[in-house]
C-alpha positions as CSV (number, residue, x, y, z in Angstrom):
1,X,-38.3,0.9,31.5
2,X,-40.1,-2.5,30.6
3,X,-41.4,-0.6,27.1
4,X,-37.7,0.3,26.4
5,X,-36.4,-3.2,27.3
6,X,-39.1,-4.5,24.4
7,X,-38.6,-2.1,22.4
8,X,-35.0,-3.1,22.0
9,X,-35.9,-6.5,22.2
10,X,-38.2,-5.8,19.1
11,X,-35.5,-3.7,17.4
12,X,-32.7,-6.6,17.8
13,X,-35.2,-9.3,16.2
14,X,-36.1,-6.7,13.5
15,X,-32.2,-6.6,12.6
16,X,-31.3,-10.3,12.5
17,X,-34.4,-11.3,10.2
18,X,-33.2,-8.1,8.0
19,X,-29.5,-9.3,8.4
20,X,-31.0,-12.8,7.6
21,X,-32.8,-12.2,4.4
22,X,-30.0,-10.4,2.8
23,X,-27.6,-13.2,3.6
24,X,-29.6,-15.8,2.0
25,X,-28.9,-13.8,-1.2
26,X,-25.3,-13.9,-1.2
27,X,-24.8,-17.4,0.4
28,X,-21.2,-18.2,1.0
29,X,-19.8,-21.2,-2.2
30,X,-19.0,-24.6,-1.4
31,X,-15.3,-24.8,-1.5
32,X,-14.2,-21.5,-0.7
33,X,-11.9,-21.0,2.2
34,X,-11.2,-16.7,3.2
35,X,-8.6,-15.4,4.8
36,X,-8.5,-11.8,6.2
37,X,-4.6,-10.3,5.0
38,X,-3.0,-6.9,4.8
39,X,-4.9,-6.8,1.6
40,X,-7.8,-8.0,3.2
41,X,-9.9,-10.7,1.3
42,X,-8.1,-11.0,-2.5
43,X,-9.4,-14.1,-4.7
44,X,-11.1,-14.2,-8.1
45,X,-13.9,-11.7,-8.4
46,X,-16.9,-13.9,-9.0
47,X,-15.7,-15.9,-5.7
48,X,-16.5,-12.6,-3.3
49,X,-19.6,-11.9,-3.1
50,X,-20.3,-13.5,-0.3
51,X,-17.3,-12.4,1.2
52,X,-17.6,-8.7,0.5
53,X,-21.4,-9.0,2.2
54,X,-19.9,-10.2,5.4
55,X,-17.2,-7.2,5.4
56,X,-20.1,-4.9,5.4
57,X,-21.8,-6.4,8.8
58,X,-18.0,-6.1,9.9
59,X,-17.3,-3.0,9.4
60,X,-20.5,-1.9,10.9
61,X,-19.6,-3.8,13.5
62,X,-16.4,-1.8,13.9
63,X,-17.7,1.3,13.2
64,X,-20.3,1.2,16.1
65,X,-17.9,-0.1,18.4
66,X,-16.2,3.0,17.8
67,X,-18.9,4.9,18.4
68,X,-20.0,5.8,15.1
69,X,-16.3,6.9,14.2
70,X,-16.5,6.5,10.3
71,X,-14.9,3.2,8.7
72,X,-13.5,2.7,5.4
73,X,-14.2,-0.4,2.9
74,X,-12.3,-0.1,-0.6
75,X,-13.0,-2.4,-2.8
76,X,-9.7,-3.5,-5.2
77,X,-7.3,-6.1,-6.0
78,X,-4.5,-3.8,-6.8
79,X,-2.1,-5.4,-9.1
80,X,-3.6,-8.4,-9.4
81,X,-4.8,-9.8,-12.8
82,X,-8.2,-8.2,-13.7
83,X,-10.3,-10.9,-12.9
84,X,-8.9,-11.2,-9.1
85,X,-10.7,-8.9,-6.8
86,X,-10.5,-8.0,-3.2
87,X,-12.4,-5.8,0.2
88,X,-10.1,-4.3,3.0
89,X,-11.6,-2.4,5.9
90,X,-9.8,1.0,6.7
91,X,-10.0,2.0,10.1
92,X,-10.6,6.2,11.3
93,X,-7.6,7.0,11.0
94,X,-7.2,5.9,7.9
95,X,-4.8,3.1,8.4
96,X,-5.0,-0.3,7.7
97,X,-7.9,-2.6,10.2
98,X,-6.5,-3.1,13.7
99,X,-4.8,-6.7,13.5
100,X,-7.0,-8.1,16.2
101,X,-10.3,-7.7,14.1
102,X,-8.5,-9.4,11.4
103,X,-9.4,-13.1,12.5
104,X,-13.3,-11.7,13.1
105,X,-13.5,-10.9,9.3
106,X,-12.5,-14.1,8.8
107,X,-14.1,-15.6,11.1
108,X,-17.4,-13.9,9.3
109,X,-16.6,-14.4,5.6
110,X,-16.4,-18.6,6.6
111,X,-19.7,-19.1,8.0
112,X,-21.0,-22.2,6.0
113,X,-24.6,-20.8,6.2
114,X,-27.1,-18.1,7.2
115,X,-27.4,-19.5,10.4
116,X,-24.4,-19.9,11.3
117,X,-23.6,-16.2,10.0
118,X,-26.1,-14.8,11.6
119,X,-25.1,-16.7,15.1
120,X,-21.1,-15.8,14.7
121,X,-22.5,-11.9,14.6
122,X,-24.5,-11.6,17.2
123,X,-21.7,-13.5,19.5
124,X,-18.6,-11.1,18.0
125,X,-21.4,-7.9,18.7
126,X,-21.9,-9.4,22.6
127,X,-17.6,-10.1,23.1
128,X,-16.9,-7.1,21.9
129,X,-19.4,-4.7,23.5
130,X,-20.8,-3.7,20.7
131,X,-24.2,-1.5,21.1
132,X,-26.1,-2.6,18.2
133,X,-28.1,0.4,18.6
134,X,-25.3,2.8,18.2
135,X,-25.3,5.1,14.6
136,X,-22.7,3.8,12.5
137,X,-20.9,5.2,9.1
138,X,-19.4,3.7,6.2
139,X,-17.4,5.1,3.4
140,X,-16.8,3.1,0.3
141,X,-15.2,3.1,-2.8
142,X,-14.1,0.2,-5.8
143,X,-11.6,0.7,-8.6
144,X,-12.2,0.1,-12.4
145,X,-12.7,-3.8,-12.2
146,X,-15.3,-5.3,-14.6
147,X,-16.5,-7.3,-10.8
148,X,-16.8,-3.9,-9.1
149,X,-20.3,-2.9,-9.7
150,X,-21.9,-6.8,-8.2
151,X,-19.5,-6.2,-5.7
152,X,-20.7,-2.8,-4.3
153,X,-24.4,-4.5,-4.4
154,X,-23.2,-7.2,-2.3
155,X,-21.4,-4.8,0.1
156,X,-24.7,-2.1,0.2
157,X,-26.8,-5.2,0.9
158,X,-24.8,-5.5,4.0
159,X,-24.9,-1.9,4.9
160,X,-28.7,-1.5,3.6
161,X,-29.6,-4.1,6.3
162,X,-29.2,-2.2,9.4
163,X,-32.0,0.5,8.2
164,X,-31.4,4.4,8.9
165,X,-29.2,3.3,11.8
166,X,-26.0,3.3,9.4
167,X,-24.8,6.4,7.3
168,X,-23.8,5.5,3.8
169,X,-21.1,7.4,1.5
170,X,-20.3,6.6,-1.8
171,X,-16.8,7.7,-2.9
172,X,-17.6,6.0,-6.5
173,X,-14.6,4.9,-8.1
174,X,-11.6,6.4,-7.2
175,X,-7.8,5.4,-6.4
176,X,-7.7,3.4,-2.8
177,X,-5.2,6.4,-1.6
178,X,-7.9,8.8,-2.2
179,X,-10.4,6.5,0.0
180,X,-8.2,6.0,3.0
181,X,-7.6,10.3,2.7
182,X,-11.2,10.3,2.8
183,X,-11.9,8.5,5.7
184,X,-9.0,9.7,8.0
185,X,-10.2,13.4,7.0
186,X,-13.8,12.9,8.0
187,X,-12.8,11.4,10.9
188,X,-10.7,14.3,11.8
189,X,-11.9,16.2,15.2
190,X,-9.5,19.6,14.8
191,X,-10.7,19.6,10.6
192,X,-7.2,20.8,9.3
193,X,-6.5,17.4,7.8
194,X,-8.2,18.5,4.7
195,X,-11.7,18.5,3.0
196,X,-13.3,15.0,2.9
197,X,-13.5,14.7,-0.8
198,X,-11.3,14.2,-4.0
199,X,-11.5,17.8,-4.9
200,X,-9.9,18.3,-1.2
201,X,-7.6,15.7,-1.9
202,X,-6.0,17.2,-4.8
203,X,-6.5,20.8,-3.7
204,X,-4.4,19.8,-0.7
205,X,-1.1,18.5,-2.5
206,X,-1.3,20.4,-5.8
207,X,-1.2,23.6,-3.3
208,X,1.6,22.0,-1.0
209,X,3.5,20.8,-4.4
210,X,3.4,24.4,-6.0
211,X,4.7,26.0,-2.5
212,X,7.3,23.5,-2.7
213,X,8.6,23.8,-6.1
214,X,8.0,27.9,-6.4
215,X,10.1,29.5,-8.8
216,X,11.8,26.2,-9.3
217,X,9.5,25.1,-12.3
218,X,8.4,24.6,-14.9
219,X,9.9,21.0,-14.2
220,X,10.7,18.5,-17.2
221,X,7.7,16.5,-17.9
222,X,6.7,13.5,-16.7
223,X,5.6,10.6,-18.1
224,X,3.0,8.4,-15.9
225,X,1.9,5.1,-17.1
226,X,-1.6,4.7,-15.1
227,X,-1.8,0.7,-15.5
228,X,-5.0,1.7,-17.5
229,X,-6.3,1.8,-13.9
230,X,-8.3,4.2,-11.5
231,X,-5.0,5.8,-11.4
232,X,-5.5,7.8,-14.9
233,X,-8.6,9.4,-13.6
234,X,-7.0,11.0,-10.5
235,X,-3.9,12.2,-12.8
236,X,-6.5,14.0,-14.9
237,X,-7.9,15.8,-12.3
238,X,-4.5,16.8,-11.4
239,X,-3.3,17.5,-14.2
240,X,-4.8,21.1,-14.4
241,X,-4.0,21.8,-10.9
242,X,-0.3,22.1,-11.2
243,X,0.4,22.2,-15.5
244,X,2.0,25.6,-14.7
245,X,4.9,23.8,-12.9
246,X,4.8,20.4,-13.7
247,X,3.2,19.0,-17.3
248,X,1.9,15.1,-16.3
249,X,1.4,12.4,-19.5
250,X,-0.4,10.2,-18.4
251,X,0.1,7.1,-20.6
252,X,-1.9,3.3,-20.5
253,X,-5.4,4.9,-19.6
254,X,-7.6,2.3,-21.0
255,X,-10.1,1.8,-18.2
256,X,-12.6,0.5,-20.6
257,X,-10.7,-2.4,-22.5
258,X,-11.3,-5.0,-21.6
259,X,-8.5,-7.5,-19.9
260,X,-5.8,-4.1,-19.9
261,X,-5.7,-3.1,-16.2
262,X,-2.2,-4.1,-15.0
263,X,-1.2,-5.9,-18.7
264,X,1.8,-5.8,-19.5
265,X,2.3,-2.3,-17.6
266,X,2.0,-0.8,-14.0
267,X,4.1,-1.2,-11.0
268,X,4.2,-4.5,-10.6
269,X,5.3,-5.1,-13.9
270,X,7.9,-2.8,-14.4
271,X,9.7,-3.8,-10.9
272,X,9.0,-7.8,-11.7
273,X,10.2,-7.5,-15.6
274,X,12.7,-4.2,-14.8
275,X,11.7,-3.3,-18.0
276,X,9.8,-0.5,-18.8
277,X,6.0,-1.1,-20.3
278,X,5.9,-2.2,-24.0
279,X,4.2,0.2,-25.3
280,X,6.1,2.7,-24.0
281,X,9.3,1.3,-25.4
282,X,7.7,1.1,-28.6
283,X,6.6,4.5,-28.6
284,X,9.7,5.5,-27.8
285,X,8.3,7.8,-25.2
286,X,11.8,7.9,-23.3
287,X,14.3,8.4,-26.0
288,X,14.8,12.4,-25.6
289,X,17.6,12.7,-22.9
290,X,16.8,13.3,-19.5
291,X,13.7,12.2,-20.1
292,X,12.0,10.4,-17.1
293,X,8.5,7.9,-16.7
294,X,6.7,6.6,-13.6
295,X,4.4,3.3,-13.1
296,X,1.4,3.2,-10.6
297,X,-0.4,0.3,-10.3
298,X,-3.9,-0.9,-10.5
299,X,-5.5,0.9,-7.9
300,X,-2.4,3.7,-7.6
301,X,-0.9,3.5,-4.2
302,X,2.3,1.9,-5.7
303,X,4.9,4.3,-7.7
304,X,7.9,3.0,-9.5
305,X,10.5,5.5,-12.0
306,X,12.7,4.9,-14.5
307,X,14.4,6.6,-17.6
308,X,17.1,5.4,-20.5
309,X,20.7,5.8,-19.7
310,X,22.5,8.2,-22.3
311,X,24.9,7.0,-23.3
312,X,24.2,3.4,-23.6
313,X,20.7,3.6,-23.7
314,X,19.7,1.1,-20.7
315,X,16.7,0.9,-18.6
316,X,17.5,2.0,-15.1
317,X,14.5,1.3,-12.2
318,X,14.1,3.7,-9.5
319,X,11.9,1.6,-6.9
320,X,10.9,2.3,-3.5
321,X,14.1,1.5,-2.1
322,X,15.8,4.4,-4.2
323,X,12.3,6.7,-3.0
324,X,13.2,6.2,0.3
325,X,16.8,6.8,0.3
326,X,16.6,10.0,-1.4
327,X,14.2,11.1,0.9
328,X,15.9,10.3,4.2
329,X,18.7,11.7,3.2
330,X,17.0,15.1,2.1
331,X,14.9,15.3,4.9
332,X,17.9,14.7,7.4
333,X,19.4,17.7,5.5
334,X,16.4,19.7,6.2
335,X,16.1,18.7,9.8
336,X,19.7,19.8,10.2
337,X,18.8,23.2,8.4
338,X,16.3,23.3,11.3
339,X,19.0,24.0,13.6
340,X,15.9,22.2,16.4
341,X,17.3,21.5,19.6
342,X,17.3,19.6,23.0
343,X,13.7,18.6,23.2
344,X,12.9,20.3,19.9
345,X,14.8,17.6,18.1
346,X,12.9,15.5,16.2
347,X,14.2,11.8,15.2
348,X,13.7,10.1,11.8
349,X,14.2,6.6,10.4
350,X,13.9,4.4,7.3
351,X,11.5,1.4,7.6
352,X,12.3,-1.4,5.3
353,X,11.5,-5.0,4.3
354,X,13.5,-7.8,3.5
355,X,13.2,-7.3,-0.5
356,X,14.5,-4.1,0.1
357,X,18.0,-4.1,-1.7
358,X,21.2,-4.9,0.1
359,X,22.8,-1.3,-1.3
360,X,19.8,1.1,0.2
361,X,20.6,-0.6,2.9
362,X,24.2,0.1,3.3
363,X,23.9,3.2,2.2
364,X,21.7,4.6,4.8
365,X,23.5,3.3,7.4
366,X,26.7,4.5,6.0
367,X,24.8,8.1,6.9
368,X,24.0,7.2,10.0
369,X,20.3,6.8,9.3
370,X,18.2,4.3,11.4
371,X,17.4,1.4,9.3
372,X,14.3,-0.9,10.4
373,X,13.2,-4.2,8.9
374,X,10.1,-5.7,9.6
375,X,8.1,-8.2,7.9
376,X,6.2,-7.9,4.7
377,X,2.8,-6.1,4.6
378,X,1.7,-2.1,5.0
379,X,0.5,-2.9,8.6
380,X,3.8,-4.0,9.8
381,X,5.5,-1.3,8.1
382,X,3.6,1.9,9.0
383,X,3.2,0.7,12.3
384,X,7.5,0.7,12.8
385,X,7.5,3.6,11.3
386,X,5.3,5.5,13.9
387,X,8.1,5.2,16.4
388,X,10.1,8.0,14.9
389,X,9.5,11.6,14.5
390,X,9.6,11.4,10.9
391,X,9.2,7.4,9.9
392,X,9.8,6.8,6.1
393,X,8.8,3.3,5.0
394,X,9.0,1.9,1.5
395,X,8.8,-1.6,0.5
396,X,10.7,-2.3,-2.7
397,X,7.5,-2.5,-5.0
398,X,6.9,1.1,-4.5
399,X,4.2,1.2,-1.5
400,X,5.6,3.8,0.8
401,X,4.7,7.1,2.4
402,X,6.8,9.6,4.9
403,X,4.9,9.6,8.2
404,X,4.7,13.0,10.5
405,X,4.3,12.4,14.0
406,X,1.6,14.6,15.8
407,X,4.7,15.9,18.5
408,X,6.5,16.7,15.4
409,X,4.1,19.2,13.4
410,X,3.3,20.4,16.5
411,X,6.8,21.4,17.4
412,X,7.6,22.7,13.5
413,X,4.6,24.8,13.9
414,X,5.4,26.1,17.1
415,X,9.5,26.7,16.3
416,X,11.1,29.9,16.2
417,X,13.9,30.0,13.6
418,X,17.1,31.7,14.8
419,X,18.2,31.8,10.4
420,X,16.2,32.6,7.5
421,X,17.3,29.1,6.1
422,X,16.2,27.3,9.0
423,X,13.0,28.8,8.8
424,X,12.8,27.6,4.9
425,X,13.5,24.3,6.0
426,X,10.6,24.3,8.8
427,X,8.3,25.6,6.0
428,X,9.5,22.8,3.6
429,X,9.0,20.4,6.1
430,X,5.2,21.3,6.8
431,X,4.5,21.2,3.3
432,X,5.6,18.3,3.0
433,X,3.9,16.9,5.7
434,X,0.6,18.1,3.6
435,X,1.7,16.9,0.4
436,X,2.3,13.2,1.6
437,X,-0.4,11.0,1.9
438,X,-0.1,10.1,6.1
439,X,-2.6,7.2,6.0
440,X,-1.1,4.9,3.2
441,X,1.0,4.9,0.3
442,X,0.0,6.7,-2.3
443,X,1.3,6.9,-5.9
444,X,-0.2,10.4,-6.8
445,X,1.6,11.7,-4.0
446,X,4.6,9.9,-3.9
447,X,5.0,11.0,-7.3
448,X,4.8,15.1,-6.2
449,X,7.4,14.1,-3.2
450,X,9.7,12.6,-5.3
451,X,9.4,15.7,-8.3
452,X,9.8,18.2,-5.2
453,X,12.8,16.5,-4.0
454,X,14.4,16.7,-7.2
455,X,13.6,20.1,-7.7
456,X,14.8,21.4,-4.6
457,X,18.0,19.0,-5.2
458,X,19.2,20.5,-8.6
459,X,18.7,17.0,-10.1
460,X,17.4,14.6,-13.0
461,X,17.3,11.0,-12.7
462,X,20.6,9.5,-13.4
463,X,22.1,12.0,-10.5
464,X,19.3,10.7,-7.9
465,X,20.2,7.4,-9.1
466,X,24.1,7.5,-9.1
467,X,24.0,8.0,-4.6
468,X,24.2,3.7,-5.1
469,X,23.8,1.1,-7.3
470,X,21.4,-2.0,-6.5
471,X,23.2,-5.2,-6.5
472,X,21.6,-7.4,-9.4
473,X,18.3,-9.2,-8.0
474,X,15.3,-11.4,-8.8
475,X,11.9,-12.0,-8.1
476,X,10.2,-15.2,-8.9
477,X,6.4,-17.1,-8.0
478,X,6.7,-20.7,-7.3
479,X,3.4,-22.2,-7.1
480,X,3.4,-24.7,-4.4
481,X,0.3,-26.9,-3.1
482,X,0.0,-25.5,-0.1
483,X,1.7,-22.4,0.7
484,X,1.2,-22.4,4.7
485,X,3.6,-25.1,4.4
486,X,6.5,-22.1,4.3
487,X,7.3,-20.2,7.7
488,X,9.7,-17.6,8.5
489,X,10.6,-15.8,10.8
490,X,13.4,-12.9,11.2
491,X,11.1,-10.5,9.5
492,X,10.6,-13.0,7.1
493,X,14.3,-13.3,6.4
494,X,14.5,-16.9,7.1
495,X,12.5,-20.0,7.4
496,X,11.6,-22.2,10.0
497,X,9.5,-24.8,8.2
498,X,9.8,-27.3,6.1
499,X,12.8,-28.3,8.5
500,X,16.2,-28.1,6.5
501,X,15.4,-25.8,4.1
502,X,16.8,-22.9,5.4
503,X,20.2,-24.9,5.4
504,X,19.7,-25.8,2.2
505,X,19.6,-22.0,0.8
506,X,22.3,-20.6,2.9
507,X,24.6,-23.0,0.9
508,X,23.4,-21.6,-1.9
509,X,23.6,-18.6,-1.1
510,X,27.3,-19.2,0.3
511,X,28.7,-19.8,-3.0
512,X,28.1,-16.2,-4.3
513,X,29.6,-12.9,-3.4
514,X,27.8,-10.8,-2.0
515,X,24.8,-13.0,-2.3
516,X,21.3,-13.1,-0.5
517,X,18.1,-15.2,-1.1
518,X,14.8,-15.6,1.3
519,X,11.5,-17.5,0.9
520,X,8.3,-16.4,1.6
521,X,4.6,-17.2,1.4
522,X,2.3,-14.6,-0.5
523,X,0.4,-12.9,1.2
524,X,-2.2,-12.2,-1.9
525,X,-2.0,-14.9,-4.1
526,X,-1.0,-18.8,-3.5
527,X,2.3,-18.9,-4.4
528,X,6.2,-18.8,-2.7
529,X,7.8,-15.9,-3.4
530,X,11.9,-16.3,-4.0
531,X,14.0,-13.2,-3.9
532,X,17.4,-13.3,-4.8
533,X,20.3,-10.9,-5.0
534,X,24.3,-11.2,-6.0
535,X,27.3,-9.3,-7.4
536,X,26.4,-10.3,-10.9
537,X,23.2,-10.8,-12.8
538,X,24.7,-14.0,-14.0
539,X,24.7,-15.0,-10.4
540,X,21.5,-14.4,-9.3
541,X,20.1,-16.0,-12.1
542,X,21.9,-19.2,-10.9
543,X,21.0,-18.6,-7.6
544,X,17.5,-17.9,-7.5
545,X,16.9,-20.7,-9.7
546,X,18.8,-22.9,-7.4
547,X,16.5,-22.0,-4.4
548,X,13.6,-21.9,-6.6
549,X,13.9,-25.7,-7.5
550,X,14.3,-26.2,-3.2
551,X,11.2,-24.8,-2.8
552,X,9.6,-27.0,-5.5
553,X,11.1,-30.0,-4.1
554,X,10.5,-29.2,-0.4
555,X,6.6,-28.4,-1.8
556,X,6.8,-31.6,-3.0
557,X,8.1,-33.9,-0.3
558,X,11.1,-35.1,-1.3
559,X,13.3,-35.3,1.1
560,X,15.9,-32.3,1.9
561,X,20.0,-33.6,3.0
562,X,21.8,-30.8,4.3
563,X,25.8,-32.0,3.2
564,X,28.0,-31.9,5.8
């Protein structure tokens, strides 16, 4: 017993002078404040070194507290400019890091020193029972960023210094959806989530996509602007997979160029600008009738669609909001087909965030759909969406996925249909649930869902787009000195601080039918964000601009008067 006591005595001080060498080659800068978020650690790539090293003994950390369970670290910065870059830990199941170990990853990345590093681990390891001894295993993965490469040294330093102890798998670069299916499938006890690799990724939804469309395609062709991201490599794996029912285009696959991830295209850009990509219009890639395109973003778990009206040849945006409402309302029809009963019966709701327009909103409710909102972030929004049955969540931006509860694929799998179109709509219903991504939003997917809806619906875009029409909105940045200055509350609907302000914007807001605004902090870059929506576009334009000089004065000091 006394040679085992010394033997891990020896094998703890081994550790720490390994875990203290490497540090001293990443030391944290001067200057540079972290803080963990729901998309993790985000700043300029050449500040994270330092920070991407202390993930690693983090999500060791977490990995052996789990008792070797598998943990995820992707390394992206999404839609961010190419320079910014960013680490996030995924968690087993493939969701986002459990809130609480949030503040330890912080908590890590600020150490001012090795010492102090090395003394903040050993103290998290002791509070939270960690057995430094237990195996651990990491999966990783980076997108196309010119950073990436230094990063994934920094992060295999980390890993690298806890010996044989710690498993190692490198995903290379791939799309962050694809690393969070990785890690929930490995992790997966019963092994019917899926193969643990990209080729099981894409065999699992190109199969569940064909199944779903049938006889229904050849489909019209899509056109997918990649964001010259990570994104263009997982559409040309797909695109063999299912050309026989549905031909992909991918468009803005420049991984190479320098300074072209997320320029002028993507996403972000398209629902910011609601415009479609430059060099699409240019091309004049959307000009035949019923013609339709699709914008992921950098690191391709956000989808947005669009096409050109007809007849007078606008640019309409379908965004998450207009995902999410097409799908709740076809999967209530299919749950209705089910003809599921008493405790059979399976719930389903619609998870949203305050961005989310004013008309989704209505119109779900006007279908009798449960309608959520939460706060801003992936986190907030998958957890809320848990509580049903069949949970669909999509913020605005185009991050979204449909969520299957364990109780119902168990019960669809175990259901005897009394018609032969309630057992279609049990079969629909499972392959969906393999088609959609169930640990994150995922643009590849999303994509499929949305194409399979249509197809099963008869439609193009201008009739999925006709069930409402958004009310005109805006989005604007206001950079602020200090944006921890702003605090909501309300789901982030409202504002508590700086005092007055929030009385000062519902004034505004008062003077416009059917008008809305809200101010929040951002949670990835340091700015205010100001949303604004009205019956007009003249309005909003007003409007936002209006609540965008508040903020700026309220950032500055001067002194708010509500009027009386």
């Amino acid at each position: 017993m006394a040679l085992s006591s010394t033997s891990a005595a020896h094998a703890h001080a081994v550790l720490l002078n390994s875990l203290t060498e490497a540090s001293n080659l990443y030391p944290k800068e001067e200057g540079v404040t972290y803080s963990y978020g729901t998309a993790g650690f985000r700043t300029l790539g050449a500040k994270l070194p330092a920070a991407v090293f202390r993930t690693a003994l983090l999500a060791v950390l977490r990995s052996k507290r789990l008792e070797g369970a598998s943990i995820g670290v992707m390394i992206t910065a999404s839609h961010n400019p190419e320079p910014d870059n960013g680490v996030k830990i995924v968690d087993p199941s493939g969701e986002m890091l459990d809130p609480t170990w949030e503040q330890h990853a912080t908590a890590l990345s600020n150490c001012p020193s090795t010492d102090s590093l090395i003394s903040t681990f050993t103290t998290l390891a002791t509070h939270l029972h960690v057995d430094l001894s237990q195996p651990a295993s990491i999966i990783f993965a980076r997108d196309t960023r010119p950073s990436g490469p230094d990063l994934v040294k920094a992060l295999e330093a980390g890993l690298h210094a806890f010996g044989d102890n710690v498993k190692i798998k490198d995903v290379g670069v791939t799309t962050t959806p694809i690393l969070h299916y990785v890690v929930k499938a490995t992790n997966d006890q019963s092994g019917t989530y899926g193969a643990p690799t990209i080729e099981g990724y894409m065999q699992k939804m190109s199969k569940a996509f064909k199944e779903l469309v049938g006889i229904r395609g050849p489909l019209v062709p899509l056109f997918v602007d990649c964001a010259n991201g990570v994104g263009s490599s997982a559409v040309d794996t797909m695109i063999p997979l299912i050309e026989d029912v549905l031909l992909l285009r991918p468009m803005n696959t420049a991984t190479g160029t320098k300074g072209a991830l997320n320029d002028e295209c993507g996403a972000d850009y398209v629902k910011t600008k609601q415009a479609m990509p430059p060099n699409l219009a240019q091309l004049g890639t959307l000009d035949k009738p019923g013609t339709t395109g699709c914008s992921f973003d950098g690191d391709a778990d956000r989808i947005v669609f669009y096409y050109v009206e007809d007849a007078t040849r606008t640019f309409k945006l379908l965004d998450g909001d207009k995902i999410a409402t097409m799908a709740a309302v076809y999967f209530k029809e299919l749950l209705l087909r089910t003809k599921l009963t008493g405790e059979e019966k399976l719930s389903m709701g619609v998870v949203q965030t305050a961005y989310a327009n004013g008309s989704s909103t209505k119109y779900l409710e006007s279908r009798d759909i449960p309608v959520e909102c939460v706060q801003t972030g992936v986190k907030h929004l998958h957890h809320a969406a848990k509580k049903f049955d069949i949970g669909i969540y999509f913020e605005a931006n185009g991050h979204g996925t449909v969520l299957f509860s364990p109780h119902a694929i168990e019960t669809l799998r175990k259901a005897s249909p009394v018609t032969l179109e309630a057992g279609n709509a049990i079969r629909h219903l499972l392959n969906f649930y393999e088609l959609i991504n169930q640990a994150v939003g995922d643009a590849m997917s999303d994509m499929l869902l949305v194409e399979a809806v249509l197809a099963h619906k008869g439609w193009g875009s201008a009739e999925w787009n006709a069930g409402y029409q958004d009310l005109p909105n805006k989005l604007e940045k206001v950079i602020v000195p200090d944006r921890n200055h702003f605090v909501t509350y309300d789901a982030e609907r409202r504002l508590s601080h700086p005092v007055g302000l929030q009385e000062l914007v519902d004034i505004e807001v008062g003077k416009y039918e059917m008008g809305r605004a809200f101010v929040r902090p951002s949670g990835t870059e340091d700015c205010v964000r100001v949303y604004a929506e009205a019956k007009t576009k003249e309005d909003v334009e007003v409007l936002i601009g209006n609540v965008a000089r508040l903020v700026q004065e309220a950032s500055t000091g001067q002194s708010m008067v509500v009027a009386s």
